[in-house]
VEXDREN-2710 file (C-alpha; in Angstrom, 1 decimal):
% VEXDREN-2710
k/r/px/py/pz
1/UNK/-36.4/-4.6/-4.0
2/UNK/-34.2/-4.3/-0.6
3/UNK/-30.7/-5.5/-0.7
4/UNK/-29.8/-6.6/2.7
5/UNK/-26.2/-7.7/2.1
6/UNK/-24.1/-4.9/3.5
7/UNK/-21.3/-3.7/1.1
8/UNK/-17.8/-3.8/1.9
9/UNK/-14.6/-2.1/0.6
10/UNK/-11.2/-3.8/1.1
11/UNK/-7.9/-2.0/0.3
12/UNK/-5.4/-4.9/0.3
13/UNK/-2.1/-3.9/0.9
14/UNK/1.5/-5.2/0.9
15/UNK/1.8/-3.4/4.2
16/UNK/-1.6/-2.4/6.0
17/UNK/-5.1/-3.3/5.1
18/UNK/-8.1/-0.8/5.5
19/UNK/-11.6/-1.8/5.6
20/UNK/-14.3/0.2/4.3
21/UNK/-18.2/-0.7/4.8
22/UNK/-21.2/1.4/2.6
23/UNK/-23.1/3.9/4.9
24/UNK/-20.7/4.1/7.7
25/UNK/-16.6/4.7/6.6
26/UNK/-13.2/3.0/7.5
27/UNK/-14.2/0.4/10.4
28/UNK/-10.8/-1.4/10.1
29/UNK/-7.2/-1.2/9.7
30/UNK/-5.0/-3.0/10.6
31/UNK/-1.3/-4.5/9.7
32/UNK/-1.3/-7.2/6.7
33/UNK/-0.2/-9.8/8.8
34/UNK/-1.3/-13.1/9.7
35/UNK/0.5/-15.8/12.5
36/UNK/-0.4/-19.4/11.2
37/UNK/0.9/-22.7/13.3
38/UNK/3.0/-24.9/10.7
39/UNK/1.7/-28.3/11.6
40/UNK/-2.1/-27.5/10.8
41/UNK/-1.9/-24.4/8.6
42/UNK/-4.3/-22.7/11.5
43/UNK/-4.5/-19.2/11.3
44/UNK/-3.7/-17.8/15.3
45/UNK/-4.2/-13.9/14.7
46/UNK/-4.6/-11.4/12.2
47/UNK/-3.3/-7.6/11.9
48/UNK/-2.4/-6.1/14.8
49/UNK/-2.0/-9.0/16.8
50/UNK/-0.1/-11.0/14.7
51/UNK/2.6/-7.9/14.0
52/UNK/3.4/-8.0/17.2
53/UNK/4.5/-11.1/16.9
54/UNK/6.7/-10.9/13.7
55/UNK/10.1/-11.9/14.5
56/UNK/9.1/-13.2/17.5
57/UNK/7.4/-16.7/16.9
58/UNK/8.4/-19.8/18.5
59/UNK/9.1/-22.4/16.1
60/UNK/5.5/-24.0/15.5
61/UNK/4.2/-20.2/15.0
62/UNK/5.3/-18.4/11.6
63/UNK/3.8/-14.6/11.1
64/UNK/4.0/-13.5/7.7
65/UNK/2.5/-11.1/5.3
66/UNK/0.4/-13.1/2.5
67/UNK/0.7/-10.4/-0.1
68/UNK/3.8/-9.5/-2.1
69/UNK/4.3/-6.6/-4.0
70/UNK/0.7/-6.1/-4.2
71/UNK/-0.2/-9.4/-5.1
72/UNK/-1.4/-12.7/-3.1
73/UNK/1.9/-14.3/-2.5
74/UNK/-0.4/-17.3/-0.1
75/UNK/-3.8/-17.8/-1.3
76/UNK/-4.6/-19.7/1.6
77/UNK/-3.9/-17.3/4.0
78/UNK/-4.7/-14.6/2.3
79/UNK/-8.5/-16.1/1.8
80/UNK/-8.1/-17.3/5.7
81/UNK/-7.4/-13.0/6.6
82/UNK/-9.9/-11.9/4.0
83/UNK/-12.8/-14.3/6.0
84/UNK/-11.4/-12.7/9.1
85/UNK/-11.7/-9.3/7.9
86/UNK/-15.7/-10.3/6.4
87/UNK/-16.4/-11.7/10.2
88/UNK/-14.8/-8.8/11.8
89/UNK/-17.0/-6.0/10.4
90/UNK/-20.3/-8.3/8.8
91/UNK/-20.2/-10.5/12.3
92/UNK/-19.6/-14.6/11.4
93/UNK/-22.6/-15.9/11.6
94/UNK/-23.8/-14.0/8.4
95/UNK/-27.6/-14.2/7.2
96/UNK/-27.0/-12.1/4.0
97/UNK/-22.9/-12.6/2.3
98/UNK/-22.0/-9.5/1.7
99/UNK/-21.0/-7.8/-1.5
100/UNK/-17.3/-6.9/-1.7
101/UNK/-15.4/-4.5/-3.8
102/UNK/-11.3/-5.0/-3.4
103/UNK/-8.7/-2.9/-4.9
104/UNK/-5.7/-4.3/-6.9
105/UNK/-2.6/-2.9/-8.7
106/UNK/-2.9/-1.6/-12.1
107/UNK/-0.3/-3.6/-13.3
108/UNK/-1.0/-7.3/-12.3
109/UNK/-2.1/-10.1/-14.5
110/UNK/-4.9/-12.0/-15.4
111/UNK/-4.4/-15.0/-13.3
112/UNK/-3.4/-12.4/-10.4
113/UNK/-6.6/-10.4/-10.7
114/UNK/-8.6/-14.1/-11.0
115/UNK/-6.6/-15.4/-8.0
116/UNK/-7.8/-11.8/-5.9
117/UNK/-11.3/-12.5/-6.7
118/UNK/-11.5/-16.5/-6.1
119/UNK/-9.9/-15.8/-2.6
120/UNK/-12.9/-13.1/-1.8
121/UNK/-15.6/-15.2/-3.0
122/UNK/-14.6/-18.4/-1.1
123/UNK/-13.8/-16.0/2.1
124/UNK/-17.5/-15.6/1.7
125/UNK/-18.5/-12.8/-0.2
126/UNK/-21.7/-13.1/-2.8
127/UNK/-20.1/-11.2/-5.1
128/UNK/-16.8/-9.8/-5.6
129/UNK/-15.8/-6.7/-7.8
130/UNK/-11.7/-5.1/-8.3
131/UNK/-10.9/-1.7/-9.5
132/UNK/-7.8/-0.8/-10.5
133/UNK/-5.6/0.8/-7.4
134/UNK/-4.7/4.0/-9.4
135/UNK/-8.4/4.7/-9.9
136/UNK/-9.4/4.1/-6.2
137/UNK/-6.5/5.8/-5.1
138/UNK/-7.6/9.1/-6.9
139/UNK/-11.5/8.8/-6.6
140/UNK/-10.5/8.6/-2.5
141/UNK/-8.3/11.8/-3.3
142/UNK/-11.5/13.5/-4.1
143/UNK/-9.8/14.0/-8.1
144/UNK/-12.3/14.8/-10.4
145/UNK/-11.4/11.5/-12.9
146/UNK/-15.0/11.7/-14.8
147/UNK/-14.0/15.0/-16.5
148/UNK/-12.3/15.8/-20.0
149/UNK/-9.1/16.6/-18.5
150/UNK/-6.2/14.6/-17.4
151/UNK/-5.2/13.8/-13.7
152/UNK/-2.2/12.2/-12.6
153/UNK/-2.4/10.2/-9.2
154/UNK/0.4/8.3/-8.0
155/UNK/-0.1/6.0/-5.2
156/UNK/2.9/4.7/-3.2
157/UNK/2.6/1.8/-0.8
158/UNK/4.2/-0.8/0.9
159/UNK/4.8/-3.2/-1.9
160/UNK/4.2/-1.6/-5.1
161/UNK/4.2/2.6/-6.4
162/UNK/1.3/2.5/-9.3
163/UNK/1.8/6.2/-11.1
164/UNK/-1.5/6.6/-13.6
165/UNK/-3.0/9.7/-15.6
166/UNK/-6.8/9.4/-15.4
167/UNK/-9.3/11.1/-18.0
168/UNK/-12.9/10.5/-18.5
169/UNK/-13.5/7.8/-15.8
170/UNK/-10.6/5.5/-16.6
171/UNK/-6.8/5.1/-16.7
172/UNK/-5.1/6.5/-19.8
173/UNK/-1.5/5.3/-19.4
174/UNK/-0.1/3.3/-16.0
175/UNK/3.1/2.7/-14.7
176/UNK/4.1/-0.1/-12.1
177/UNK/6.6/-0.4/-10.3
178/UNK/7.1/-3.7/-7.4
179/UNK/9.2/-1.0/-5.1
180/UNK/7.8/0.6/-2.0
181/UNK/7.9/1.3/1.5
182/UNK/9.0/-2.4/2.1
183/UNK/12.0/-2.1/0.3
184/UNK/13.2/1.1/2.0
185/UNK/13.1/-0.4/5.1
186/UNK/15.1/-3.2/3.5
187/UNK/17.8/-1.1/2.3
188/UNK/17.7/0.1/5.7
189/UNK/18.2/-2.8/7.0
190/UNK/21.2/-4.0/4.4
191/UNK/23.2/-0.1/5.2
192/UNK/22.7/-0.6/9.0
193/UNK/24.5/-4.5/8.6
194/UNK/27.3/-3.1/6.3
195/UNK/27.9/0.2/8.1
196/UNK/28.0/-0.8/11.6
197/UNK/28.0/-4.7/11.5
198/UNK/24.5/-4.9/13.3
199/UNK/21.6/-6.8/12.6
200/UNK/17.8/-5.0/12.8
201/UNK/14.6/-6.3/12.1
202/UNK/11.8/-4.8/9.7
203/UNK/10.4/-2.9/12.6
204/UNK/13.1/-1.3/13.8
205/UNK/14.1/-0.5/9.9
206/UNK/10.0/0.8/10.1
207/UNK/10.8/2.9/12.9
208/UNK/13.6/4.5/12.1
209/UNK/12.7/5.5/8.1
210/UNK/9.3/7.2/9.9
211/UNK/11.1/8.9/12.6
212/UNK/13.9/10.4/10.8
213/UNK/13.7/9.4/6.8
214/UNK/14.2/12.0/4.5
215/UNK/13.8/11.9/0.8
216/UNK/16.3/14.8/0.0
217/UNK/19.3/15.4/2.7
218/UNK/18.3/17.7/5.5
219/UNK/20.1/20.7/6.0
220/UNK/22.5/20.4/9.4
221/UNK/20.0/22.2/11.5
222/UNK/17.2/19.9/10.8
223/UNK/19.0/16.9/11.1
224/UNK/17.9/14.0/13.6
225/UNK/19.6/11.0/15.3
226/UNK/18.1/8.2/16.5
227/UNK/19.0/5.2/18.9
228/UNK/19.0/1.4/16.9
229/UNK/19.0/-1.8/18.4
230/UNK/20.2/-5.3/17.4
231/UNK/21.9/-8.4/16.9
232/UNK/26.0/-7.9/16.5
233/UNK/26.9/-9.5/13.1
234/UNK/30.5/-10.6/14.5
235/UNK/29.4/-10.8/18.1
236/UNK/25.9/-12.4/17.9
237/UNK/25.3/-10.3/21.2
238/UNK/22.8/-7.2/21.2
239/UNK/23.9/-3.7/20.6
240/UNK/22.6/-0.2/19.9
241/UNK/24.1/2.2/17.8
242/UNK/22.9/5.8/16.6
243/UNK/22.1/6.8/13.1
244/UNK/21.8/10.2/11.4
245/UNK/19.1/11.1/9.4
246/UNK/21.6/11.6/6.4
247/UNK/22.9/8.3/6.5
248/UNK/19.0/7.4/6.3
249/UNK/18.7/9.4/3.4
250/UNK/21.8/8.0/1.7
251/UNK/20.5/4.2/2.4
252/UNK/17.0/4.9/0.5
253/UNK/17.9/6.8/-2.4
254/UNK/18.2/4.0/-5.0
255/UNK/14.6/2.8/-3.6
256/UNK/13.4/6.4/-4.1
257/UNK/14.9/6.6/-7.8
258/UNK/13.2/3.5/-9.0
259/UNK/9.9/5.0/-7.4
260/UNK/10.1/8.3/-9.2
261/UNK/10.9/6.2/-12.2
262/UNK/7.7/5.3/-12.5
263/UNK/5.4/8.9/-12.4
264/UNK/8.8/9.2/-15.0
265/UNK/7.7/6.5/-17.3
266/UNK/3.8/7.6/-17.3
267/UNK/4.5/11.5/-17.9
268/UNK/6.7/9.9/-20.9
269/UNK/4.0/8.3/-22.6
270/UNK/0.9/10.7/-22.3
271/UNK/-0.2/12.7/-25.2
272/UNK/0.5/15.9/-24.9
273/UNK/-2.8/17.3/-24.6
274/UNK/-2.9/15.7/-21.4
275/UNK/0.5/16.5/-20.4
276/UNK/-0.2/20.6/-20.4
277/UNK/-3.1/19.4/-17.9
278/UNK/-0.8/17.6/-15.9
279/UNK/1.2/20.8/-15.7
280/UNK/-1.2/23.0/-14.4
281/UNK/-3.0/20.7/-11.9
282/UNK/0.4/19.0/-10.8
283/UNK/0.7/15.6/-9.5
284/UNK/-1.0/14.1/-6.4
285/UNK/0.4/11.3/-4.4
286/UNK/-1.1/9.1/-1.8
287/UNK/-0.6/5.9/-0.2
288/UNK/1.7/5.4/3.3
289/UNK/5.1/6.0/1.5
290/UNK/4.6/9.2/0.1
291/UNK/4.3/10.3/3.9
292/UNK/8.3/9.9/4.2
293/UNK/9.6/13.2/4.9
294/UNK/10.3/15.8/1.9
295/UNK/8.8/12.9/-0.7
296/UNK/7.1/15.8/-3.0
297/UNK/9.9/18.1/-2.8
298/UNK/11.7/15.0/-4.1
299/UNK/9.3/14.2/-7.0
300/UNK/8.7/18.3/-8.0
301/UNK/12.6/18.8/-8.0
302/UNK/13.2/15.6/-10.2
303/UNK/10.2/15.8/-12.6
304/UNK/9.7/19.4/-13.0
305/UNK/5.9/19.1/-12.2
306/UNK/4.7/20.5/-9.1
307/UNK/3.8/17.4/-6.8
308/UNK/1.3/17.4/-3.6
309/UNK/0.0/15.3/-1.2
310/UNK/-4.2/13.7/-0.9
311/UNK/-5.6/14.8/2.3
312/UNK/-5.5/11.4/3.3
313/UNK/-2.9/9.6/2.3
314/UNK/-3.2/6.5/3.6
315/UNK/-7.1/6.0/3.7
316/UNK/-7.2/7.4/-0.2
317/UNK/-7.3/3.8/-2.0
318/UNK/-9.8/2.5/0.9
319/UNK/-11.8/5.6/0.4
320/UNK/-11.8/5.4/-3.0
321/UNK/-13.0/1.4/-2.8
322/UNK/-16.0/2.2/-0.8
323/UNK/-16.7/5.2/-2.8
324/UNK/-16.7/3.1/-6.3
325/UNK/-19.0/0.6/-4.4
326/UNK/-21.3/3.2/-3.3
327/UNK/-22.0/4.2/-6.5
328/UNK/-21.4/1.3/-8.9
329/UNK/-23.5/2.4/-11.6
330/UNK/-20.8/5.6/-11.8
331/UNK/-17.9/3.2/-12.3
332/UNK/-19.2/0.1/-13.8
333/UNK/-16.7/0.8/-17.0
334/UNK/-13.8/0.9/-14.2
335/UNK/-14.5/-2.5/-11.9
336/UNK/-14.4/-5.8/-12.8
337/UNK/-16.8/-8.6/-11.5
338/UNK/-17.1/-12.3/-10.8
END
């Protein structure tokens, strides 16, 4: 019997979302963002088009970002971007609705995972599956989570870090944390105002914690400065100052405790068969945060384990969606379905 309906991964995350469809790859990512006009609830643009307009928005436009922490924060919207997403790489007038696998946090509830699936289904799908982020995240890291031996994967993104040992197809112990790239910036953003009085927006915060973040303080050699603009606190009046990569460093280093926190609270819990695997395989990290600068060093110098990154970091969890979808009958035990 053919199927017709094409098969479609979607990593949905706090920050970007990557779309992945069976037999052909990534197709799409682009910023989780959507611009909606407040009088009819219209949605005006999606991804990269509506980033550009964060911040920006006249006062009938708002551009926001639907999830929170990993979680649908609008269901609405989120079902409105989801449809968009379907469209974008099934085309809208659709013959066949397509069968759609969608990642979510390890940690989230019932009534979070239900809400997830409802809002795939009515964005059009015929049926919608959800596998645990941890587990997508390592089967896109190429980790070999079907064999006898434990694995530890953690995944740090824009809303949430999920830290999991994997054995035998499925997650042993998880850890969640709602901290991530997100909140650096916002730290950022909070040192920036009580340092030098200014005001930034979550872009500029973006900018500045790619550009010259560290997660351990450079030595003086290495360090970099960099050139902020905003809104005077006192003034109201734009300004531009200059930051140091150090004072970076200093302004994320709570955020980066509480993430490390949580690979801390999983390698606290596993048996300790699994924890002499752990030792000799190391720790592998994925997802867009673990790209700030020295992150690794960070977590082998802290937890005592070595740590490395995916190949991919940032296409692991999508990777990892299409892959589970591709071979269902492989991960049945791992995915859930409505």
């Amino acid at each position: 019997m053919f199927n017709f309906s094409k098969r479609v991964g979607i990593d949905l995350g706090t920050a970007n979302s990557l779309v992945y469809l069976a037999g052909t790859g990534i197709v799409l990512d682009e910023p989780t963002v959507v611009a909606v006009t407040t009088d009819d609830n219209r949605v005006l643009a999606v991804g990269n088009e509506a980033k550009e307009m964060l911040g920006r928005t006249p006062g009938n436009i708002t551009a926001s970002r639907p999830m929170r922490d990993g979680v649908i924060a609008d269901f609405v919207i989120t079902e409105a971007m989801i449809r968009y997403f379907l469209d974008k790489v099934c085309g809208p007038s659709r013959l066949f609705k397509p069968e759609v696998m969608v990642c979510a946090p390890a940690g989230v509830t019932s009534v979070e995972k239900r809400a997830i699936l409802d809002a795939t289904l009515s964005a059009g799908a015929k049926t919608a599956f959800l596998i645990d982020e941890p587990l997508a995240a390592a089967i896109g890291a190429k980790v070999p989570i079907a064999n006898p031996s434990g694995n530890m994967i953690v995944d740090i993104g824009g809303g949430t870090t999920e830290a999991a040992v994997i054995c035998l197809g499925g997650v042993v112990v998880h850890s969640s944390v709602r901290v991530g790239g997100n909140k650096i910036d916002e730290a950022i953003q909070s040192f920036v105002r009580k340092k030098y009085n200014l005001i930034i927006g979550e872009r500029m915060a973006e900018d500045v914690k790619i550009k010259i973040g560290s997660a351990i303080p450079l030595k003086s050699s290495e360090s970099q400065k960099m050139e902020i603009r905003g809104r005077d606190a006192f003034t109201g009046l734009p300004r531009a100052v200059e930051i140091s990569s150090e004072e970076v460093t200093e302004a994320s280093s709570d955020i980066i405790k509480k993430i490390v926190s949580a690979a801390k609270g999983v390698l606290e819990q596993i048996p300790p068969e699994l924890a002499s695997d752990i030792i000799d395989k190391g720790i592998v990290m994925s997802g867009g945060t673990s790209l700030v600068r020295n992150m690794d060093k960070y977590f082998t110098e802290t937890l005592g384990v070595p740590a490395a990154l995916a190949e991919n970091p940032l296409l692991c969890v999508a990777l990892g969606t299409g892959i589970a979808l591709e071979n269902l009958d492989l991960y049945k035990r791992s995915v859930s379905k409505r």
